[in-house]
C-alpha positions as CSV (number, residue, x, y, z in Angstrom):
1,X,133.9,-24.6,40.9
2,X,133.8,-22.8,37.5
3,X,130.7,-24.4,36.6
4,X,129.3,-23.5,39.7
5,X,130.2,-20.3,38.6
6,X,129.1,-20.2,35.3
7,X,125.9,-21.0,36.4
8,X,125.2,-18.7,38.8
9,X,126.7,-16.0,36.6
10,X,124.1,-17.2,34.3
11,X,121.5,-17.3,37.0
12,X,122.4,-13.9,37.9
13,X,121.8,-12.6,33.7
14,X,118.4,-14.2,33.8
15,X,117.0,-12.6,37.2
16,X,116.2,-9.4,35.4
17,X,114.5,-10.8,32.6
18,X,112.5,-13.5,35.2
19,X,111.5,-10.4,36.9
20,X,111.2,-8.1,33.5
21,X,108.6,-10.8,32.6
22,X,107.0,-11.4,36.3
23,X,106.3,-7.8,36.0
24,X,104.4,-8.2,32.4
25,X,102.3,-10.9,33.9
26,X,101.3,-8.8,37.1
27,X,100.5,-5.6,34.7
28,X,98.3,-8.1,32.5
29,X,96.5,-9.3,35.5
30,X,96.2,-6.4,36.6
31,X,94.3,-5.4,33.5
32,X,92.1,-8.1,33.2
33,X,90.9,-7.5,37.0
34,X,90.2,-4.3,35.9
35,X,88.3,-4.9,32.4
36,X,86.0,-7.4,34.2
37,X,85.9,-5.1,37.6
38,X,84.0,-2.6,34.5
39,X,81.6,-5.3,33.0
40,X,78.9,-5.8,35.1
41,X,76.6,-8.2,32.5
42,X,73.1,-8.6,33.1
43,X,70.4,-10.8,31.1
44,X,67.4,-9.1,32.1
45,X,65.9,-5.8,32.9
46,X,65.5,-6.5,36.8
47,X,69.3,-7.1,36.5
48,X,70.1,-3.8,35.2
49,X,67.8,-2.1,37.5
50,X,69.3,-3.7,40.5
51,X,72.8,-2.1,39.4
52,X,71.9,0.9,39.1
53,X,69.8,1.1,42.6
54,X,73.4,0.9,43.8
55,X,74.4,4.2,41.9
56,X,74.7,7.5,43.0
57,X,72.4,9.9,41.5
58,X,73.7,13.4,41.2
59,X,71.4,15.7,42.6
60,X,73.4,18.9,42.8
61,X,74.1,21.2,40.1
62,X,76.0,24.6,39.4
63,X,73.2,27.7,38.4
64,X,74.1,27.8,35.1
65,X,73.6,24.0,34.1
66,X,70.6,23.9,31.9
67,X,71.0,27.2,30.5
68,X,74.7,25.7,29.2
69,X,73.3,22.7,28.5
70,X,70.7,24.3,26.0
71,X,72.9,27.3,24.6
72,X,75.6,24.4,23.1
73,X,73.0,22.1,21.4
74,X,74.3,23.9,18.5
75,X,78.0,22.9,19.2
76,X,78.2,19.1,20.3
77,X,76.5,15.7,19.4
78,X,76.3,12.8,21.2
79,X,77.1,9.6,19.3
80,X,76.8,5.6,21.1
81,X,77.6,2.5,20.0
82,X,75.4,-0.4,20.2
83,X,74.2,-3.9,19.7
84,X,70.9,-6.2,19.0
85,X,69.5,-7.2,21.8
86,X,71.9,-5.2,24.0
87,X,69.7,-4.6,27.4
88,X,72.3,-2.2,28.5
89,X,71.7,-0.1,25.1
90,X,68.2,0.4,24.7
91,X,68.3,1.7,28.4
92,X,71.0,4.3,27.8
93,X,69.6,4.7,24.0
94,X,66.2,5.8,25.8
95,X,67.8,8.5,28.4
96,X,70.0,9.7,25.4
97,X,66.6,10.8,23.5
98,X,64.7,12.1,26.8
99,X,68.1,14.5,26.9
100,X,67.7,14.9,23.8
101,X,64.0,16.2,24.5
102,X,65.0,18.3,27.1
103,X,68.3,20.3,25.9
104,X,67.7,20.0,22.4
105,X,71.3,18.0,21.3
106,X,71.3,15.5,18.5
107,X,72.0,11.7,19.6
108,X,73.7,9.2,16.8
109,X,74.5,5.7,16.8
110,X,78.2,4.6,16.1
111,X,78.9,1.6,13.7
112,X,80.9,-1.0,15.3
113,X,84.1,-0.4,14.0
114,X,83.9,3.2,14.7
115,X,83.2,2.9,18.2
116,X,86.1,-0.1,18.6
117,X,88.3,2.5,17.2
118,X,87.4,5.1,19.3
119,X,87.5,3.1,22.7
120,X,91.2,2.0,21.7
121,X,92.4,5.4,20.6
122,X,91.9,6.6,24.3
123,X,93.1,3.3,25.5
124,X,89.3,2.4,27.4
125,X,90.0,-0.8,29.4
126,X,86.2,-1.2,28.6
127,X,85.3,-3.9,25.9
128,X,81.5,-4.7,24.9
129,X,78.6,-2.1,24.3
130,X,77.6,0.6,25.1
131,X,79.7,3.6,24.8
132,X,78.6,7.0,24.8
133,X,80.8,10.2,23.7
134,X,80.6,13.7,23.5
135,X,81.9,15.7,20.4
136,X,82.1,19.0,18.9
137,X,80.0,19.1,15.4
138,X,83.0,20.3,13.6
139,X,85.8,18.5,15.0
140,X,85.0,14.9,14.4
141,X,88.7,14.1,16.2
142,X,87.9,15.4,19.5
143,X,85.8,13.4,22.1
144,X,85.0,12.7,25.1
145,X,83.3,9.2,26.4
146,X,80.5,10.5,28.9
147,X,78.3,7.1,29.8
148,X,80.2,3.3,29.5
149,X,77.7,0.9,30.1
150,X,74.1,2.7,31.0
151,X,73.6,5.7,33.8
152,X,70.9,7.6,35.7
153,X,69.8,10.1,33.6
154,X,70.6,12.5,35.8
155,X,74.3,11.2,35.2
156,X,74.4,11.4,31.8
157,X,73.5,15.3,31.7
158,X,76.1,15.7,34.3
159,X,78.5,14.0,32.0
160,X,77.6,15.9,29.1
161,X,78.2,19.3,30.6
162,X,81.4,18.4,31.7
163,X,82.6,17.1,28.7
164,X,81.0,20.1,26.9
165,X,83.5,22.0,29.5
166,X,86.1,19.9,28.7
167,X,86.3,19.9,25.0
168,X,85.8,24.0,25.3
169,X,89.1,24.4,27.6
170,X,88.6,23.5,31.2
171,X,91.3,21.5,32.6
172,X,90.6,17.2,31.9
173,X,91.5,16.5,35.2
174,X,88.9,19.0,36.6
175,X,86.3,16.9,34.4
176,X,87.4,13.6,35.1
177,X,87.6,13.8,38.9
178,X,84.0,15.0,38.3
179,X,83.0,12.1,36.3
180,X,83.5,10.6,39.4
181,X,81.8,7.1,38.8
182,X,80.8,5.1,35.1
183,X,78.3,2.5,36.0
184,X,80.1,-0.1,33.2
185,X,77.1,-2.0,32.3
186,X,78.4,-3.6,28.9
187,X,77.4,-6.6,28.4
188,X,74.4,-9.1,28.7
189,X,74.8,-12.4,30.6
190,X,73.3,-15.4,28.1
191,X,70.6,-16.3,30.7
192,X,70.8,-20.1,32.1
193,X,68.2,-22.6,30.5
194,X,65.9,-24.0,33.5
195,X,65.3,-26.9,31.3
196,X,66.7,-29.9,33.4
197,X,65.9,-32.7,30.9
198,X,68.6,-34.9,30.1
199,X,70.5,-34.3,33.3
C-alpha cells in the first residue's frame, strides 16, 4: 500500500508539469498553423495573380485620403525587405514605386538583417520576404508593417494612410481592425522539374 501510494503521490506531482508541457506543445502548434496559414508560396506569376483575385480590393475611402496621403510625403518613408528572385517582391516593389509616383513618398529597401530584426521586434509570426513598413523620417524606432507578402495597390495606400494615422496618434487598435486583411505572399514555391527521366 505505501508504494501504491508513493506512486500516485508522485503521479499526482507530475500531472501539472504533463499538462504545463501539453500546453507548450499545443501553443507551438498553434504557431506553426498560423506561420504557414501566412505563407502562401507561389513559383510563378499566374500563381501570385491567382491569390490575389481572391483579395478584397478596397474601394472606399474617407474625403481627405489623397490630400493626407500627399501633405505627409515629407514626414514618412516606406522601407521593404527583399530577395533575388523573390516573385512576391518585385510585385509589391513595383506598386511601392507607382505610390511612390502618385503621393510623392520615398520607397527603400531593407537589408536582411534589418528587416529580420524588425519582424521579431514586433513578434511577426511571418518568416520569408517581403515586408513592408511605414516610418516617420526622423524616428527610425517607430514603425509600422503595412503590406506582408504583396497587396492590391489599392491596399497598400490604404495601409499607408493608416499607419501614417497610427504613428501620428490615432488609437493602434483603430488601425489594425482597419488593416483588416494582409495577403501574406512570402515565399516562392521551387517549381517541380517535368523531367521524368530516370523514373
Amino acid at each position: 500500500m505505501r508504494l501504491g501510494s508513493r506512486l500516485a503521490c508522485g503521479v499526482a506531482l507530475l500531472a501539472p508539469l504533463m499538462l504545463l508541457s501539453a500546453s507548450a506543445l499545443a501553443q507551438q502548434a498553434d504557431r506553426d498553423v498560423a506561420r504557414q496559414a501566412a505563407i502562401h508560396p507561389v513559383s510563378t506569376a499566374a500563381d501570385m495573380r491567382l491569390w490575389l483575385s481572391r483579395v478584397p480590393v478596397t474601394r472606399d475611402f474617407p474625403p481627405d485620403f489623397e490630400t493626407m496621403l500627399r501633405g505627409q510625403a515629407s514626414l514618412y518613408v516606406i522601407e521593404m525587405s527583399t530577395a533575388p528572385g523573390c516573385l512576391p517582391c518585385g510585385d509589391l516593389w513595383m506598386k511601392l514605386l507607382a505610390f511612390r509616383g502618385r503621393y510623392g513618398w520615398q520607397v527603400r529597401t531593407l537589408r536582411q538583417d534589418e528587416a529580420a530584426l524588425r519582424s521579431g521586434r514586433l513578434g511577426l509570426p511571418w518568416v520569408g520576404n517581403p515586408v513592408a513598413w511605414v516610418r516617420p523620417l526622423a524616428d527610425p524606432g517607430r514603425m509600422v508593417p503595412i503590406a506582408i507578402g504583396t497587396d492590391h495597390g489599392a491596399n497598400i495606400a490604404r495601409n499607408a494612410w493608416l499607419a501614417a494615422r497610427m504613428l501620428a496618434g490615432a488609437r493602434a487598435a483603430v488601425g489594425v481592425r482597419a488593416m483588416s486583411k494582409f495577403t501574406g505572399i512570402v515565399g516562392v514555391r521551387v517549381p517541380v522539374s517535368s523531367n521524368r527521366k530516370g523514373r
